[in-house]
N, C-alpha and C positions, 0 to 999 in steps of 0.2 A: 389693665386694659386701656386706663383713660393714656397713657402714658405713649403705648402705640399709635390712635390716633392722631395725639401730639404730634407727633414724627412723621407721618404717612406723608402730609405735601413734600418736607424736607428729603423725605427720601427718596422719593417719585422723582424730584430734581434732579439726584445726585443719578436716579439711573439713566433718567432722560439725558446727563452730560455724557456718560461712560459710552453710551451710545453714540450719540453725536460724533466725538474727539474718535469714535474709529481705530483707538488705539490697540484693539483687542479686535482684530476682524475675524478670529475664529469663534467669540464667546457668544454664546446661545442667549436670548434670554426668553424664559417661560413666564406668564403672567398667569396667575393662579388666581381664582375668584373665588375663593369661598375653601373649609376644610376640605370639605369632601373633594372638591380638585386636588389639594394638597394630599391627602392621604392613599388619591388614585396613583398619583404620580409617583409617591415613595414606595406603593406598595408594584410600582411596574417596574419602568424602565431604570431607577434607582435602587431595587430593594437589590440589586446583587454588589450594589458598592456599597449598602450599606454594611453586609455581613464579614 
């Protein structure tokens, strides 16, 4: 777990570039705050790609 907080600014950056650079103007991005957002999500509008 310590390992993830590690990374959390470093990655935060790398989204906040992917964004910026507009190189992907179709890509979505979801920001998920907590499991239970994540688990809402996989179990909705993803759970048919994930089967």
């Amino acid at each position: 777990m310590k390992l993830a907080w590690r990374y959390r600014p470093i990655m935060r950056a790398r989204v906040h570039g992917v964004i910026a650079e507009n190189r992907y103007p179709d890509l979505g991005v979801v920001r998920l705050r907590g499991q239970r957002q994540v688990d809402r999500r996989l179990d909705g509008p993803l759970a048919r790609n994930l089967r």
